[in-house]
N, CA, C and O of each residue as an XYZ file, in Angstrom:
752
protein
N      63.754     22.675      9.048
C      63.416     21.271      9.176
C      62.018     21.132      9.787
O      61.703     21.737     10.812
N      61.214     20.338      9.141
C      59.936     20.070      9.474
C      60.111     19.200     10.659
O      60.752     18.150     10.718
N      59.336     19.894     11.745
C      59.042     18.628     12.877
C      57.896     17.728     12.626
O      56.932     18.114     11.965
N      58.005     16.000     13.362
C      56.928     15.437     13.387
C      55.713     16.272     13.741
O      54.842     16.488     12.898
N      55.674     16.530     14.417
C      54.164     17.529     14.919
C      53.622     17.860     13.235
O      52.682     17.425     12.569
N      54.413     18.567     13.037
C      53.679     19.884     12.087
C      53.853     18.972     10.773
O      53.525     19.538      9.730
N      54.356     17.541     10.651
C      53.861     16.570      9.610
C      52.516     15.996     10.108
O      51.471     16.003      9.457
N      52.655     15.582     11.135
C      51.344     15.089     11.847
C      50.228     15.802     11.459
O      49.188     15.407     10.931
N      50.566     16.857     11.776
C      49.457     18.313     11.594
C      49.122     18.129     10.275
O      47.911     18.141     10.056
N      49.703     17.994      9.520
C      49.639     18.578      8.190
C      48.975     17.702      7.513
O      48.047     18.171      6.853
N      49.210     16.092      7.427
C      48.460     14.943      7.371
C      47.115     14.711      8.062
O      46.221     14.100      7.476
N      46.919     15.316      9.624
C      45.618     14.747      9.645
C      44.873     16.043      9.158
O      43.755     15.750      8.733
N      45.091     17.093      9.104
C      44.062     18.615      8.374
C      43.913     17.908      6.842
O      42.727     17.780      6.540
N      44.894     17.400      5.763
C      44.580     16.735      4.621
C      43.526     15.866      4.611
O      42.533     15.952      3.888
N      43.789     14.930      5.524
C      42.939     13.759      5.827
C      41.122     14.386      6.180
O      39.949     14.279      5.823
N      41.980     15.010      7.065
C      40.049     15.852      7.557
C      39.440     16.387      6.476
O      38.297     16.103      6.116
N      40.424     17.425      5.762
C      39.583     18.033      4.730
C      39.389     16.821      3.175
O      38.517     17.044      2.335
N      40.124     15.899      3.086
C      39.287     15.183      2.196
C      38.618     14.469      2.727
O      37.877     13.906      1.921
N      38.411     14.051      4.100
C      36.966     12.880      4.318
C      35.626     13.518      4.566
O      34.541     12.955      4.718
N      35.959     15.022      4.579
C      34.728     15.665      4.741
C      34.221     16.315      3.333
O      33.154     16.923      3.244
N      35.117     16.111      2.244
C      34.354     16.710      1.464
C      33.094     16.674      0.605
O      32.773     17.365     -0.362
N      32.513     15.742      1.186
C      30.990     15.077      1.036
C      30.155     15.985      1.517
O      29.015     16.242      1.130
N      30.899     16.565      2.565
C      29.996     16.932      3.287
C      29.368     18.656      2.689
O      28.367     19.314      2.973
N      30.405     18.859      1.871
C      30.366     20.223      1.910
C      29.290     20.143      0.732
O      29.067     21.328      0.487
N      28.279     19.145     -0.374
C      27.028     19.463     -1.102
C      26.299     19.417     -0.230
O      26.429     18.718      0.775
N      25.168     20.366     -0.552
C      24.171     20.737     -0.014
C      22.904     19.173      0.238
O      22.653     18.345     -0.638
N      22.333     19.186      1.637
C      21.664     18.012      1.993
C      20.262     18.426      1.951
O      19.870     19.089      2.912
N      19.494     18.176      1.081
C      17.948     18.650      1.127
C      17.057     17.163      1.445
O      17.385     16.008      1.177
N      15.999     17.609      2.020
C      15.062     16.558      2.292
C      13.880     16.757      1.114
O      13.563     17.941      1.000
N      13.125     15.799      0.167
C      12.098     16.151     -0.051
C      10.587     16.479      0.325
O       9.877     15.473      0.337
N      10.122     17.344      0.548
C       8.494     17.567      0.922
C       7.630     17.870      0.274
O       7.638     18.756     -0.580
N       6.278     16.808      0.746
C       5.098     17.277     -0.569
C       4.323     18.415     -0.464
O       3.172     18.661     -0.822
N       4.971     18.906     -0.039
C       4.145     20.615      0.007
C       5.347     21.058     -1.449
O       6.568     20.938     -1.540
N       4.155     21.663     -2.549
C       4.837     22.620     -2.821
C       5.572     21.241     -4.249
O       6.317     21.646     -5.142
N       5.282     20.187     -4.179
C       5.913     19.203     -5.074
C       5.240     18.328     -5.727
O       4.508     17.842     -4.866
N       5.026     17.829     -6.680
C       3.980     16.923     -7.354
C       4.841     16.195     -8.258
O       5.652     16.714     -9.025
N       4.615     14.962     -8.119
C       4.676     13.821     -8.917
C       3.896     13.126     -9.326
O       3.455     12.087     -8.834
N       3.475     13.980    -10.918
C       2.432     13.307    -11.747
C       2.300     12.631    -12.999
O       3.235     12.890    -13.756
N       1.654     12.039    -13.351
C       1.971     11.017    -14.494
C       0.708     11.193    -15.387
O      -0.403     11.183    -14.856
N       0.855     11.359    -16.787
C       0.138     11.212    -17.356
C       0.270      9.978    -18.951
O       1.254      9.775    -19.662
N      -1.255      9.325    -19.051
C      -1.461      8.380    -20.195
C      -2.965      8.414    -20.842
O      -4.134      8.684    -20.570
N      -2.321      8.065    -21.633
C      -3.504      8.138    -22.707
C      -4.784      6.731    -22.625
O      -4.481      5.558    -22.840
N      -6.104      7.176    -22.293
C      -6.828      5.853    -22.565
C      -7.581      6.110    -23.618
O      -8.224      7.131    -23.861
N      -7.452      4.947    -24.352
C      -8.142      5.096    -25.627
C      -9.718      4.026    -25.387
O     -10.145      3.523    -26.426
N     -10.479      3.730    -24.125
C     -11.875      3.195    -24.256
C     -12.555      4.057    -24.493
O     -12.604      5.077    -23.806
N     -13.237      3.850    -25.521
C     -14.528      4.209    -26.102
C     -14.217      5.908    -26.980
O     -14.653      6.023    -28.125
N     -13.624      6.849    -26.467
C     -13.255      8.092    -26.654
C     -11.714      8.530    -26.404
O     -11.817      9.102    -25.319
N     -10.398      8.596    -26.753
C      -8.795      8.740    -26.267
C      -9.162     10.184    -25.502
O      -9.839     11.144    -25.870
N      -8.386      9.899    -24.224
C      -8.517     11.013    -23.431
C      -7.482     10.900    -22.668
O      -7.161      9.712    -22.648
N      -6.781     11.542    -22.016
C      -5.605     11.780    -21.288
C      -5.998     11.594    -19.728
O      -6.693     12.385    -19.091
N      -5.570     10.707    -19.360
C      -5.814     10.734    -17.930
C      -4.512     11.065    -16.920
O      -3.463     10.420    -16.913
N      -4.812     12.182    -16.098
C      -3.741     12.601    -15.257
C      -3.802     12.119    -14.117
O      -4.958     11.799    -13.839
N      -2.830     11.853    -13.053
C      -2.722     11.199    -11.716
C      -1.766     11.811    -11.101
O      -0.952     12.480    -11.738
N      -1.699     11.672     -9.627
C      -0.352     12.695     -8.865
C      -0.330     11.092     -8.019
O      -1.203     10.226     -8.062
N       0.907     11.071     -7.311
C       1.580     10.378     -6.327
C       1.694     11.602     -5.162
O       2.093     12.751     -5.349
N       1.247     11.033     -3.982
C       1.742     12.228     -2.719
C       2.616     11.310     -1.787
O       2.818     10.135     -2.095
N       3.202     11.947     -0.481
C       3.837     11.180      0.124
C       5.089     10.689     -0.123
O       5.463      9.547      0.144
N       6.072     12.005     -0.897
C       7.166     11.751     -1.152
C       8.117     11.949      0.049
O       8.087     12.862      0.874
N       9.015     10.843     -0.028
C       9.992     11.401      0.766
C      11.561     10.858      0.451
O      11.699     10.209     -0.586
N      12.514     11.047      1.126
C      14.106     10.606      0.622
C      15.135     12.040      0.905
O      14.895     12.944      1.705
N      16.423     11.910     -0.089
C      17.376     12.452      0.964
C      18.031     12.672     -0.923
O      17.987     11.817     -1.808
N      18.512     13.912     -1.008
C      19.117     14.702     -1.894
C      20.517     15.535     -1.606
O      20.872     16.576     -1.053
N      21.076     14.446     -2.315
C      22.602     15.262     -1.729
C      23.092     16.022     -2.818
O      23.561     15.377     -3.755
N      23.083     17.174     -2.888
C      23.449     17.987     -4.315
C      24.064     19.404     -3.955
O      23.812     20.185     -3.037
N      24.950     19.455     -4.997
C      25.563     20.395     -5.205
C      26.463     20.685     -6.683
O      27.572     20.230     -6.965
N      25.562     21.624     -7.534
C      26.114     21.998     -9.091
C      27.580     22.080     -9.184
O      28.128     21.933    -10.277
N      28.400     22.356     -7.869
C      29.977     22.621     -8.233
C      30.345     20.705     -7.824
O      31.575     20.689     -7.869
N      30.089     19.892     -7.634
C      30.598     19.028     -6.858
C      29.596     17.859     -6.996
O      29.213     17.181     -6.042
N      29.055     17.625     -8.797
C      27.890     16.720     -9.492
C      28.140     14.938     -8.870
O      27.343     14.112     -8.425
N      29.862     14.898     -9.149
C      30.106     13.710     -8.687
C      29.817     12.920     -7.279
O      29.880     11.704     -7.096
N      29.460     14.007     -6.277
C      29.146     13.864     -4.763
C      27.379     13.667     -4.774
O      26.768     13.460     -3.726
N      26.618     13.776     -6.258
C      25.444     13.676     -5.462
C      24.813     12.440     -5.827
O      25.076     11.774     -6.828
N      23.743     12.117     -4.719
C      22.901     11.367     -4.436
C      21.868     11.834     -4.256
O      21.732     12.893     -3.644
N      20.589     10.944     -4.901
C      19.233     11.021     -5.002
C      18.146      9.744     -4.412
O      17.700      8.720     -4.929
N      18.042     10.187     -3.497
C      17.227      9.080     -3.630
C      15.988      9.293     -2.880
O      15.982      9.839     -1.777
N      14.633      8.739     -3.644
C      13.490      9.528     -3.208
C      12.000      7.751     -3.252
O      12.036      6.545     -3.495
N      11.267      8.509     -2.956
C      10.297      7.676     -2.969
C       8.512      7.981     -2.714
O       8.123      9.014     -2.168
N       7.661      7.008     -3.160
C       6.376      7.911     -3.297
C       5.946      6.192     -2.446
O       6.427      5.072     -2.270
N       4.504      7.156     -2.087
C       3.508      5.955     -1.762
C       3.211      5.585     -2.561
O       3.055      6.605     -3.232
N       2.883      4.590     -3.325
C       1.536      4.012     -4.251
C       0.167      3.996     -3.870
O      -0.679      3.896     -4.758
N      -0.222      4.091     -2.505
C      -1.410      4.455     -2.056
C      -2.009      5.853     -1.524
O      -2.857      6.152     -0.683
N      -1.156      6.587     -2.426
C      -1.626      7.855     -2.540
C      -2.385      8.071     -3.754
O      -3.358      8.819     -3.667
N      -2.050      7.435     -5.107
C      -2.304      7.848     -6.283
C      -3.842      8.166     -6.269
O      -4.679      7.597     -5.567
N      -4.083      9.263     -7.249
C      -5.066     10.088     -6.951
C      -5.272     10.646     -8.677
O      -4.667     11.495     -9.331
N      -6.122      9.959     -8.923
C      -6.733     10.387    -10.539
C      -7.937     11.205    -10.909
O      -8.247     11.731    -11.978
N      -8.620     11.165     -9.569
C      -9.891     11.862     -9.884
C     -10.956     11.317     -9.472
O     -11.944     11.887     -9.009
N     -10.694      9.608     -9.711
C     -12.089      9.360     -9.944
C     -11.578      8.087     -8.944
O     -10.715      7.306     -9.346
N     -12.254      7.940     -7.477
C     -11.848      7.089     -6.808
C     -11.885      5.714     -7.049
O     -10.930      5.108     -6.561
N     -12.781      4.977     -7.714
C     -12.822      4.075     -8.436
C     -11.835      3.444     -9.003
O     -11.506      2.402     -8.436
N     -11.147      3.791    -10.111
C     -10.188      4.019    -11.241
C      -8.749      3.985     -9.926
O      -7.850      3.148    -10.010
N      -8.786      4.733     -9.132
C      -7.664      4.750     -7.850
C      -7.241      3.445     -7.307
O      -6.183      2.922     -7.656
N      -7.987      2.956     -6.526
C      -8.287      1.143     -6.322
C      -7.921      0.336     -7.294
O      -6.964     -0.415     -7.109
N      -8.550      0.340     -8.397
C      -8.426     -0.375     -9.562
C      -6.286     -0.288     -9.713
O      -5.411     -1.152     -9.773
N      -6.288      1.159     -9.714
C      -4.732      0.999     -9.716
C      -3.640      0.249     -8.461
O      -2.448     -0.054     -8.422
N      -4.586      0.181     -7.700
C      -3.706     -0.434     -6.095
C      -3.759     -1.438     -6.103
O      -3.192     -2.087     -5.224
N      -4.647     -2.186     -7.357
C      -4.658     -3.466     -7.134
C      -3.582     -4.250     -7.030
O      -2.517     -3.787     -6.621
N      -3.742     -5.729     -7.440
C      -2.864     -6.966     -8.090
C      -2.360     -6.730     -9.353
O      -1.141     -6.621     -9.486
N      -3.077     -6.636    -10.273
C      -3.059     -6.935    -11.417
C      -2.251     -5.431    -12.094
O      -1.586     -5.525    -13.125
N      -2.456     -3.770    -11.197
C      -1.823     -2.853    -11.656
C      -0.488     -2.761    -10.546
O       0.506     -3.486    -10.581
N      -0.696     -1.935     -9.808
C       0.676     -1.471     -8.783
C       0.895     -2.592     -7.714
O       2.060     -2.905     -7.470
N      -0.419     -3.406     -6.864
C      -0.431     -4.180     -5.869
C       0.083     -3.681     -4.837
O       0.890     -4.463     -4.334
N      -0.013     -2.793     -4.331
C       0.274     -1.861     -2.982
C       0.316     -2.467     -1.886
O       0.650     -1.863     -0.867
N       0.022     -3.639     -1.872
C      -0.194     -4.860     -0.528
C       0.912     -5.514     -0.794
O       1.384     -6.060      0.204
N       1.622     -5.695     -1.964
C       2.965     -6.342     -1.664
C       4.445     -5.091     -2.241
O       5.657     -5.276     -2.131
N       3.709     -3.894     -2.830
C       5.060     -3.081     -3.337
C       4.498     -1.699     -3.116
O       4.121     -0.880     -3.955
N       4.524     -1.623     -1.821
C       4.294      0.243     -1.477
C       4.880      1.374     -1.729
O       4.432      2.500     -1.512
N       5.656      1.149     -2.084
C       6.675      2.636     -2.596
C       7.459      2.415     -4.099
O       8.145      1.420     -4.332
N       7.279      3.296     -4.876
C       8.128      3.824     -6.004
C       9.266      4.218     -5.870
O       9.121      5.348     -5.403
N      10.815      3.936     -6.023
C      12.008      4.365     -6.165
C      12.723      4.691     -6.701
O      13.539      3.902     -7.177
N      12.788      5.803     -6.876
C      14.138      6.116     -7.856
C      15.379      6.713     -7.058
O      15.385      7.475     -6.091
N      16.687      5.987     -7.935
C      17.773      6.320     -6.585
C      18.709      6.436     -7.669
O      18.798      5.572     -8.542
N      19.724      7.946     -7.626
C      20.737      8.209     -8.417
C      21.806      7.005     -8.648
O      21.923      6.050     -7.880
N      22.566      7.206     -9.833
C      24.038      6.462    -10.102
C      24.900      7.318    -11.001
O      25.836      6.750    -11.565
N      24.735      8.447    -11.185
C      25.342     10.195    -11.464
C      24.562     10.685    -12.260
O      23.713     10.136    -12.961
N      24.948     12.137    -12.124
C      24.335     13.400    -12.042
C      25.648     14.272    -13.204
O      26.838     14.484    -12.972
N      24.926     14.566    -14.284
C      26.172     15.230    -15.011
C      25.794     16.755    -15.176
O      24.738     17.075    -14.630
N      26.462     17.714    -15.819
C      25.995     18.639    -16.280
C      25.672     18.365    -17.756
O      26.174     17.413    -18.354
N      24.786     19.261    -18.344
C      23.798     18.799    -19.195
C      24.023     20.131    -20.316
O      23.293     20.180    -21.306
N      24.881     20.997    -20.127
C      25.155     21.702    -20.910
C      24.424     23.740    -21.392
O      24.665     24.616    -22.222
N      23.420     23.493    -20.107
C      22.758     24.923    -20.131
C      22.992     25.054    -18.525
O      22.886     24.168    -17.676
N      23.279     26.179    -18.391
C      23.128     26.508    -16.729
C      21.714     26.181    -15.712
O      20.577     26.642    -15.813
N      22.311     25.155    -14.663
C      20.583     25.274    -13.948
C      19.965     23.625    -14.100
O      19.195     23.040    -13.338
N      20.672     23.087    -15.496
C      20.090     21.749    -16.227
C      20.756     20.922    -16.603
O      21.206     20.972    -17.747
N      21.089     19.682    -15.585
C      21.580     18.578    -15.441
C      20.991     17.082    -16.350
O      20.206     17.114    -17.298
N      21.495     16.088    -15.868
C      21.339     15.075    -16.820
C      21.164     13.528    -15.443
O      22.096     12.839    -15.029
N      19.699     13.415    -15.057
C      19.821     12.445    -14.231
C      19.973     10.929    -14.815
O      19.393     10.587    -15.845
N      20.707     10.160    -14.152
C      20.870      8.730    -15.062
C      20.671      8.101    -13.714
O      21.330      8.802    -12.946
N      20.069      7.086    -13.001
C      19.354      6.023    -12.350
C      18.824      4.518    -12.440
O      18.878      3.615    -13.276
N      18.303      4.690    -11.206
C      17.066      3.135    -11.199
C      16.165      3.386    -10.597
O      16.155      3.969     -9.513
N      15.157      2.942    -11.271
C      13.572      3.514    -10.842
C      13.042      1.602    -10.824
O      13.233      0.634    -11.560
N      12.493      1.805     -9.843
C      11.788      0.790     -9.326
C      10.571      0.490     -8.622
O      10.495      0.698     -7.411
N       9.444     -0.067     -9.401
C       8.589      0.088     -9.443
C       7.940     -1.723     -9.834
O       8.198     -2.410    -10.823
N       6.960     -2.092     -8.499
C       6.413     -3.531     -8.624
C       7.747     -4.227     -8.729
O       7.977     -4.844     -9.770
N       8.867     -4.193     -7.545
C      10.091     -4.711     -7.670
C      10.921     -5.174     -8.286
O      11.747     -6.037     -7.985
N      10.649     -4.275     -9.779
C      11.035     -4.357    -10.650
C      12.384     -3.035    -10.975
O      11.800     -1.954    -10.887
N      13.340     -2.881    -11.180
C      14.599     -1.806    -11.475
C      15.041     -2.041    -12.942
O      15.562     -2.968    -13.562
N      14.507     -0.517    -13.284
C      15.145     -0.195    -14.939
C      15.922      1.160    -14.719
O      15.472      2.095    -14.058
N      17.218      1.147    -15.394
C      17.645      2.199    -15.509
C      17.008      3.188    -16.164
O      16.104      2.793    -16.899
N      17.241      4.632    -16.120
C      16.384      5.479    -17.009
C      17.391      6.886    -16.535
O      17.990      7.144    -15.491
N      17.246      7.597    -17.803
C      17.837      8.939    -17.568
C      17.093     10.071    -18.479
O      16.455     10.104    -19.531
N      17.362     10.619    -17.874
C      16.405     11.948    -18.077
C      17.003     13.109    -17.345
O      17.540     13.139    -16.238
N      16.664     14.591    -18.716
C      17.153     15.930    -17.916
C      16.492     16.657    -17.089
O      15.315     16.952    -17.295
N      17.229     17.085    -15.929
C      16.033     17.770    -15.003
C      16.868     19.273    -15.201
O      17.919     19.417    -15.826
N      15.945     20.544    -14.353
C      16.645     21.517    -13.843
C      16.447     22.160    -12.958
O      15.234     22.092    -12.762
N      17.105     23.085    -11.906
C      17.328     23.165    -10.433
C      17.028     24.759    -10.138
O      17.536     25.660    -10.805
N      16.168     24.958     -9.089
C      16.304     26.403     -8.571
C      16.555     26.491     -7.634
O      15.723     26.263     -6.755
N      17.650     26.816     -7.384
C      18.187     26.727     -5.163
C      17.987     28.273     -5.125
O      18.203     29.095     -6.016
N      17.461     28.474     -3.700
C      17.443     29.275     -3.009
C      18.271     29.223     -1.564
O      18.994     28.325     -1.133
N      17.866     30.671     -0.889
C      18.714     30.188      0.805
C      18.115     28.743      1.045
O      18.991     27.977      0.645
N      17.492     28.316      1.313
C      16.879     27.417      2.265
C      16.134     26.210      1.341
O      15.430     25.309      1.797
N      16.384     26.373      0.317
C      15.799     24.984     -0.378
C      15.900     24.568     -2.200
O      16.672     25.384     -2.704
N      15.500     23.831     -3.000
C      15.973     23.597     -4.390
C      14.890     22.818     -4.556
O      14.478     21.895     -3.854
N      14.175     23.593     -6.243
C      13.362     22.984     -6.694
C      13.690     22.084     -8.145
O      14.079     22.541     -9.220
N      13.437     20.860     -7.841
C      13.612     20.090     -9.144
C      12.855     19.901    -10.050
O      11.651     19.771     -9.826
N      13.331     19.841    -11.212
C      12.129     20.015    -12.472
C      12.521     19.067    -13.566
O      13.376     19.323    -14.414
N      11.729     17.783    -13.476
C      12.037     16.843    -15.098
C      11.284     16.183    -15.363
O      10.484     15.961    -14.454
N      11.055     15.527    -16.569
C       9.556     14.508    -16.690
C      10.678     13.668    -17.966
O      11.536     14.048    -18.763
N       9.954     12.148    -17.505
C      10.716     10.967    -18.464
C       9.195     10.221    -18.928
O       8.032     10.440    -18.590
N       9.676      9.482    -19.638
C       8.168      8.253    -20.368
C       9.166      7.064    -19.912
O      10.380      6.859    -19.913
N       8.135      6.480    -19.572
C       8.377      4.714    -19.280
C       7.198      3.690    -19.533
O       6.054      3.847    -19.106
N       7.578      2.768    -20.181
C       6.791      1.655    -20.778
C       6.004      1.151    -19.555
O       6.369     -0.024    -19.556
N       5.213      1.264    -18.575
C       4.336      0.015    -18.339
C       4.453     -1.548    -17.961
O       4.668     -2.245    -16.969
N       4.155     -1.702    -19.494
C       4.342     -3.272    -19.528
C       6.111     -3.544    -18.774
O       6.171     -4.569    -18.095
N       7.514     -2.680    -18.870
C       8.140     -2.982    -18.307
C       8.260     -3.232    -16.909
O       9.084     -4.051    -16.501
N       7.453     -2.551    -16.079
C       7.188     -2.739    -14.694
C       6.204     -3.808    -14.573
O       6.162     -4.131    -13.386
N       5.413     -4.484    -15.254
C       4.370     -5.489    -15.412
C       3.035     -4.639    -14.389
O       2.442     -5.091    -13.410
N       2.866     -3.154    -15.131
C       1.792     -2.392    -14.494
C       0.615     -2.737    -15.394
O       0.554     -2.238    -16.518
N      -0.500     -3.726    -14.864
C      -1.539     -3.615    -15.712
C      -1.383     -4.522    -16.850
O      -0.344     -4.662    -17.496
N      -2.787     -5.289    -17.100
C      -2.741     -5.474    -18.682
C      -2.870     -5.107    -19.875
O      -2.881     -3.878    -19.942
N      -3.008     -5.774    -21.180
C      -3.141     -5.311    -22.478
C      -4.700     -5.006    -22.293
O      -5.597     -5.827    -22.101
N      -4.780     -3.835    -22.383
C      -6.045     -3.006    -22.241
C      -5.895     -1.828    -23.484
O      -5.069     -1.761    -24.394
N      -6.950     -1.003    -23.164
C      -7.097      0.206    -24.039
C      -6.493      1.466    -23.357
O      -6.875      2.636    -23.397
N      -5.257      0.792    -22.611
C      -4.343      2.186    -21.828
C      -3.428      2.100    -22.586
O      -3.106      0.965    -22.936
N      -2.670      3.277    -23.119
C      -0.923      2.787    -23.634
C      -0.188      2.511    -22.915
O      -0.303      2.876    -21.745
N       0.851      1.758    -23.344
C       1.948      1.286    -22.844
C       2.853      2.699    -22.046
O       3.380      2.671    -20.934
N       2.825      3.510    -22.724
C       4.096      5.039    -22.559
C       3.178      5.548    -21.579
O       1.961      5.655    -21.724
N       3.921      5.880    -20.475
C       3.396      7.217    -19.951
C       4.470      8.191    -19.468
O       5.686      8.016    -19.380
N       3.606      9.425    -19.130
C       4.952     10.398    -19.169
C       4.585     10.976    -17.632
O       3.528     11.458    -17.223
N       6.043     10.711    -16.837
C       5.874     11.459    -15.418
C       6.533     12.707    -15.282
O       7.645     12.898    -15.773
N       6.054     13.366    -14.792
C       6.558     14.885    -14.622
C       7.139     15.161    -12.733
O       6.505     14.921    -11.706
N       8.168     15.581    -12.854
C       8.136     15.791    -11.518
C       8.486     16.797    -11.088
O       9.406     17.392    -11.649
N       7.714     17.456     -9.665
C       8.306     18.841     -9.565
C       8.378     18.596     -8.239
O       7.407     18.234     -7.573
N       9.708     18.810     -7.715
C      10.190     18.139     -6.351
C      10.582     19.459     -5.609
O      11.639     20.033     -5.871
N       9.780     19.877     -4.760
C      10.587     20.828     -4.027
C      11.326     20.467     -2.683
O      10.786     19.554     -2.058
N      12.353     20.960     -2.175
C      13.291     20.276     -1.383
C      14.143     20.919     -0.458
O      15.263     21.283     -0.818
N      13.490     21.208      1.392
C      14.384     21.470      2.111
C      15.821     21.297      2.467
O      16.228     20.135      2.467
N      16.692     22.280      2.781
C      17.791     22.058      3.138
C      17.813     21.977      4.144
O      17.085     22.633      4.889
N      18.797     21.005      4.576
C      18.470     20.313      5.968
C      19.711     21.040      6.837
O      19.857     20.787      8.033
């Protein structure tokens, strides 16, 4: 015959071990050492040429773990007054009003809503909201993962329209650009 105790027992060790099982994916922080989030588009004034840009100043909180996809969370963020194209000029021009406006929307967001497996080992399937000029579009895109002891590097690049974030006008920039991201990420 089971005593209360050792029901007691037995219920709160259940209880413990499912309210902790959050706990058991891995918690990484992102850092811009070692990580780049860059974007590239095409301008077509006068000559089409590809213009590349990085975002620095990432930061946010990565809850992941490949056995346990349903437990993770992403959520990260960049300055907008980092962006860095080359040509300081062209930089400003992007911080403005009329492109990013960094005086009223300082940070870029993208924040998970699941994480699937994607069908090759290593390479997942991110699905989200990225938000950008306080604006939120869903978007999904495949990334893939290298964990080590002490940290996990993320690897994916998506295209997003522009004009959907109301970045900029009808100019001789395209609408598409394609961001690449390579997130490397302490475990905390």
């Amino acid at each position: 015959m089971k005593t209360p105790t050792m029901i007691s027992r037995f219920l709160f060790s259940a209880l413990l071990l499912l309210g902790s099982a959050h706990v058991l994916a891995q918690q990484y922080v992102p850092v811009d050492e070692g990580s780049k989030v860059k974007f590239t588009i095409v301008n077509h004034l006068i000559f089409s040429s590809t213009v590349t840009g990085y975002f620095t100043g990432l930061k946010g909180n990565i809850h992941f773990d490949p056995d346990r996809l349903k437990e993770t969370a992403i959520e990260a963020t960049v300055a907008v007054n980092t962006i860095n194209t080359g040509i300081g000029k062209r930089d400003r021009d992007l911080m403005a009003e009329k492109y990013f406006n960094t005086a009223k929307f300082p940070v870029i967001k993208l924040v998970s809503t699941s994480v699937t497996a994607a069908g090759k080992p290593n390479t997942y399937q991110f699905t989200g909201a990225l938000t950008i000029k306080g604006i939120t579009k869903t978007i999904s895109f495949p990334f893939t993962t290298t964990m080590t002891a002490g940290s996990c590097q993320f690897n994916g690049q998506f295209v997003i329209n522009r004009k959907d974030f109301q970045v900029g006008p009808d100019n001789a920039i395209d609408d598409k650009l394609t961001v690449i991201l390579n997130v490397q990420a302490k475990k905390q």
